[in-house]
N, C-alpha and C positions, 0 to 999 in steps of 0.2 A: 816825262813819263819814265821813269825805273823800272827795266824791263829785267826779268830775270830765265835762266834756263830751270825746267824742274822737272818733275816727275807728275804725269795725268792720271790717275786710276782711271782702268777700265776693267772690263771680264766681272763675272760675275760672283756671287756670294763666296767667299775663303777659296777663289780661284783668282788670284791677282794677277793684272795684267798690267803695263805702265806705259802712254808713249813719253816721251821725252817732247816736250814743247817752248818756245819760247811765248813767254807772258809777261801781262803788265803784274807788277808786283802788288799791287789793289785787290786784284780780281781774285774770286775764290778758286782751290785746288785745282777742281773739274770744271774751272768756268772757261769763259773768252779768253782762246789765243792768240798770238799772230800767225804762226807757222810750225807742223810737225816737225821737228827734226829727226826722228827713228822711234824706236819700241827697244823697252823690257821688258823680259819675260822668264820673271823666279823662277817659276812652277820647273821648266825644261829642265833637263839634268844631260849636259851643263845648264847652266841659264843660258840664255840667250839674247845678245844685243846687238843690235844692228840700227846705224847711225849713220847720215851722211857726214861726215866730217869737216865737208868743205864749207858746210853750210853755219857748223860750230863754231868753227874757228871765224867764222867770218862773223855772226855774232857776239863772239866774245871780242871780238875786234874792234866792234862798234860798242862797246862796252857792258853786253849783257852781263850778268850775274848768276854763274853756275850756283843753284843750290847745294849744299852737302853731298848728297848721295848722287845727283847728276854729276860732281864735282869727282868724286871716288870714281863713276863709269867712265870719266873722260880719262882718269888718269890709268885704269886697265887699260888701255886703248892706244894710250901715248899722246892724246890731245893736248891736255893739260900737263904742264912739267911736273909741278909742287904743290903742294897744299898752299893757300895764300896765308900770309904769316900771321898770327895774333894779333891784335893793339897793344903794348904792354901796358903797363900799370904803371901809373904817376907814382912814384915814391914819397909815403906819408910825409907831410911837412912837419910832426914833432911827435917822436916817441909818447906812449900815452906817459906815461913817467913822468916827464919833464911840462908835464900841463902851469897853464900860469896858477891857477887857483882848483882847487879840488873840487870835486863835484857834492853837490849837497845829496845828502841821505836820508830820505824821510824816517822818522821814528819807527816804523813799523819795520821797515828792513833793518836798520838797524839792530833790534834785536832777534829778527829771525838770525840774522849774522852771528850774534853772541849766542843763542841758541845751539845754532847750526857744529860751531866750533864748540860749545862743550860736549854735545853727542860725541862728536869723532874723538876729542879728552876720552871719553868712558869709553869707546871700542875700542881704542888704543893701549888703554891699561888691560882693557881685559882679554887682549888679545895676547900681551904679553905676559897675565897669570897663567 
């Protein structure tokens, strides 16, 4: 089971309220949790959050999976150190350039192609009369 930490909607119509819950990563937004961990609350001015910490950290111990924005509150907080780092990207194995064999061109593209390139010809000269 991939449990992850996230954010609950609650409150009512354009009045957002959120706890912070730990879930199975299956389950829908507002659905079945395991355990609150605290509330957010936009609306406040500040917002307002309040977390137990011990309970986070112990989560994330066992190997929960902060979402994004639970991820951003832990780190205002001091929970969390860093953002977890990207995957990087495999580096293409062959410049398109250097293909073994070129790709075929149906007829039809092909002269939109020659088309295409003589329009820009004619805006070009007449850009420079």
């Amino acid at each position: 089971m991939a449990v992850v930490i996230r954010m609950m909607r609650a409150g009512a119509k354009k009045r957002p309220f959120y706890r912070i819950v730990v879930a199975d990563s299956r389950r829908q937004r507002d659905g079945r949790f395991v355990e609150i961990l605290g509330y957010y609350d936009p609306l406040a001015k500040p917002f307002a959050v309040k977390m137990d910490e011990e309970k986070v950290k112990g989560w994330i111990a066992l190997g929960a999976q902060p979402s994004t924005q639970a991820a951003s509150l832990f780190r205002r907080h001091g929970i969390v150190a860093a953002r977890p780092s990207k995957p990087r990207k495999a580096a293409p194995a062959a410049p398109r350039a250097a293909r073994a064999k070129p790709r075929k061109i149906s007829e039809r593209k092909a002269r939109a192609r020659v088309a295409r390139a003589g329009r820009k010809a004619k805006v070009a000269t007449a850009a420079k009369a």
